[in-house]
N, C-alpha and C positions, 0 to 999 in steps of 0.2 A: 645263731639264727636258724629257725627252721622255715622253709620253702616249702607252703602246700596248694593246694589246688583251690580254696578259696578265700586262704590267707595267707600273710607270714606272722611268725612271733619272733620275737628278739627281746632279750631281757640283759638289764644294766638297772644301774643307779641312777638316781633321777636325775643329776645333769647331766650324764651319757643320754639318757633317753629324749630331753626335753631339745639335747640340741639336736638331737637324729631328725626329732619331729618338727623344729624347726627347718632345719635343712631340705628334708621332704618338702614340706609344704614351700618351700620357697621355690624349689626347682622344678616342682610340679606344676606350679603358676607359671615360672616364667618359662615351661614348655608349651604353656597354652591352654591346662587345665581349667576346666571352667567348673568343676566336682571334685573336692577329692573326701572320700570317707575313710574316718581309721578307728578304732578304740583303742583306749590305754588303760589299763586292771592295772594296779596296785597290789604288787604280791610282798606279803610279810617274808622277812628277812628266810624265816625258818620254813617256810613253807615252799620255796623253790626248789 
């Protein structure tokens, strides 16, 4: 996980990833989120 000043990245395999992004969006809701924005890139095996 990198921490920067107008993102974070974090890289895994796609059920690691799909459940992070679920978990996010759930606890982000149920803090009272009423936005939340993110992107997900698909990185080839080799290219990371």
């Amino acid at each position: 996980m990198d921490v920067g000043p107008f993102g974070n990245t974090a890289e895994g395999g796609a059920d690691e990833v799909l459940t992070a992004v679920d978990a996010l969006l759930r606890k982000a809701l149920e803090a009272g989120a009423t936005r939340v924005s993110f992107q997900v890139n698909v990185v080839a095996e080799g290219d990371r």
